[in-house]
C-alpha positions as CSV (number, residue, x, y, z in Angstrom):
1,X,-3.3,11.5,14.5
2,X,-6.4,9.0,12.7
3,X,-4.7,6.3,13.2
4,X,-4.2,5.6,9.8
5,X,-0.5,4.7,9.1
6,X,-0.3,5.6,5.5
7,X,-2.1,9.5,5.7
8,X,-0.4,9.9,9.2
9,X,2.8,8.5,7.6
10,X,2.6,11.0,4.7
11,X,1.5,14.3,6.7
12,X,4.6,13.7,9.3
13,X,7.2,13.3,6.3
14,X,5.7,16.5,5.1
15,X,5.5,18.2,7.5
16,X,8.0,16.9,10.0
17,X,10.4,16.5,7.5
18,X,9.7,18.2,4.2
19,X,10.2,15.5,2.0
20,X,9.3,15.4,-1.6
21,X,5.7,15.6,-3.1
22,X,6.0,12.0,-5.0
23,X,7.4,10.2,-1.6
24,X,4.3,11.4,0.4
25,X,2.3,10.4,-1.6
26,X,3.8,7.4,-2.7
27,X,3.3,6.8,1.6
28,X,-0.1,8.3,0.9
29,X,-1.3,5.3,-1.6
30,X,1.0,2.7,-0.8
31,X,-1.0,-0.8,-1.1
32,X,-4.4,0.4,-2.6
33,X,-4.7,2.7,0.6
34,X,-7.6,4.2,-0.6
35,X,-9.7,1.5,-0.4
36,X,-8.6,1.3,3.3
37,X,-9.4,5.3,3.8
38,X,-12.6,4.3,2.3
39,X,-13.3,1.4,5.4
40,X,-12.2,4.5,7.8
41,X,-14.9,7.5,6.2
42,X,-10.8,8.9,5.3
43,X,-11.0,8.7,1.7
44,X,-11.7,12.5,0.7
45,X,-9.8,13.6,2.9
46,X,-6.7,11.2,1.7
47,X,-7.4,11.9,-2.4
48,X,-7.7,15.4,-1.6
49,X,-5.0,15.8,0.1
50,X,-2.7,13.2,-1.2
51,X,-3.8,12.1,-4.9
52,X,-2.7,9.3,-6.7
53,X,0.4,9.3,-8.6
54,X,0.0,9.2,-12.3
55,X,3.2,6.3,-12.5
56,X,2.0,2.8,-13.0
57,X,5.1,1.3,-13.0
58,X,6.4,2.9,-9.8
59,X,3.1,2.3,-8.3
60,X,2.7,-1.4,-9.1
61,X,6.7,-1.4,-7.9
62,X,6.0,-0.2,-4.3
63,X,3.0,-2.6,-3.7
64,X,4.9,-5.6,-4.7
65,X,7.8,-4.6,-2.5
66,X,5.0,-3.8,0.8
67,X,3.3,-7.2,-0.2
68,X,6.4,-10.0,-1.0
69,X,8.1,-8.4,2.6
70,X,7.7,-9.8,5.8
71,X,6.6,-7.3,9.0
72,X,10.2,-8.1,10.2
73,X,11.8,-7.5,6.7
74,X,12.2,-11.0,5.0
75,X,10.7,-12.4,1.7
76,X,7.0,-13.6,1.3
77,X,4.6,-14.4,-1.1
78,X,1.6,-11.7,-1.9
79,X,-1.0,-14.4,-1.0
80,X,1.1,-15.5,2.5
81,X,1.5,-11.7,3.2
82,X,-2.3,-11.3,2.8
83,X,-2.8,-14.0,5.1
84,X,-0.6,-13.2,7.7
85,X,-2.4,-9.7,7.6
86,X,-5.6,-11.0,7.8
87,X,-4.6,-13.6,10.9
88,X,-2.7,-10.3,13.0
89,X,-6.0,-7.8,12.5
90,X,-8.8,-10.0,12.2
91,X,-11.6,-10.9,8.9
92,X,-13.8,-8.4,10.3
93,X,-11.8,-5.6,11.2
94,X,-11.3,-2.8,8.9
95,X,-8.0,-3.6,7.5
96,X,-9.1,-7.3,7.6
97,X,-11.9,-6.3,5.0
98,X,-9.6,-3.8,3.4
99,X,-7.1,-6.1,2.3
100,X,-9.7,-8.7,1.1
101,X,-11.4,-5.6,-1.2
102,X,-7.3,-5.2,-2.4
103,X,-6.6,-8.5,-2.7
104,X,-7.3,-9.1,-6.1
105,X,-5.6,-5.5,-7.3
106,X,-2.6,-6.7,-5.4
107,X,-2.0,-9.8,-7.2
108,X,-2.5,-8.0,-10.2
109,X,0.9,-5.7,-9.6
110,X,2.4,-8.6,-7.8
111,X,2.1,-10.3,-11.5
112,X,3.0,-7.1,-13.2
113,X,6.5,-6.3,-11.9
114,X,7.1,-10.4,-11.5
115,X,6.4,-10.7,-14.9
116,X,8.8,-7.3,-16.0
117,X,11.4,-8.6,-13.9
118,X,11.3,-11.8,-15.2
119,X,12.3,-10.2,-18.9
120,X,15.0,-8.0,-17.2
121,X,18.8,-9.0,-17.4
122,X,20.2,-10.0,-14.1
């Protein structure tokens, strides 16, 4: 409906599908989405309806997983997957300046959830 992917995303697994509160808006926020709402005039009307979720961990957990996985599904690194976003939509489009503003946020959880996995047992 805005074109959006994550608020779309969200409203039609509520709505289509009913789906739990913290999985929409998990969809909702995915990836610093509100900085991209923001580039789209969509950012009070995606807080509002979607707010963040009060779970670092889980939060930090779904970004590294959106930004270490290739569109077709196979490993990356955060700074590759930033690049190959930026070559695909452009350096001046909106989610070409989006992910630039996100960039630095992203690394950040990308380090995060490296650096816990990295002290977990395998």
């Amino acid at each position: 409906m805005t074109g959006f992917h994550p608020l779309d995303g969200a409203r039609f697994l509520r709505d289509e599908h009913g789906a739990d509160e913290r999985l929409v808006r998990l969809v909702a926020n995915h990836s610093f989405a509100l900085l991209e709402a923001e580039e789209r005039g969509l950012r009070d009307e995606l807080a509002s309806e979607f707010p963040l979720l009060d779970d670092p961990l889980l939060v930090d957990a779904l970004v590294y997983c959106d930004m270490t996985t290739t569109p077709g599904g196979g490993r990356t690194s955060a700074q590759e997957r930033i690049a190959e976003i930026v070559s695909r939509y452009g350096a001046d489009s909106v989610v070409g300046r989006f992910i630039r503003r996100a960039e630095p946020e992203i690394f950040s959880s990308v380090e995060r959830i490296e650096a816990a996995l990295a002290v977990q047992p395998r």
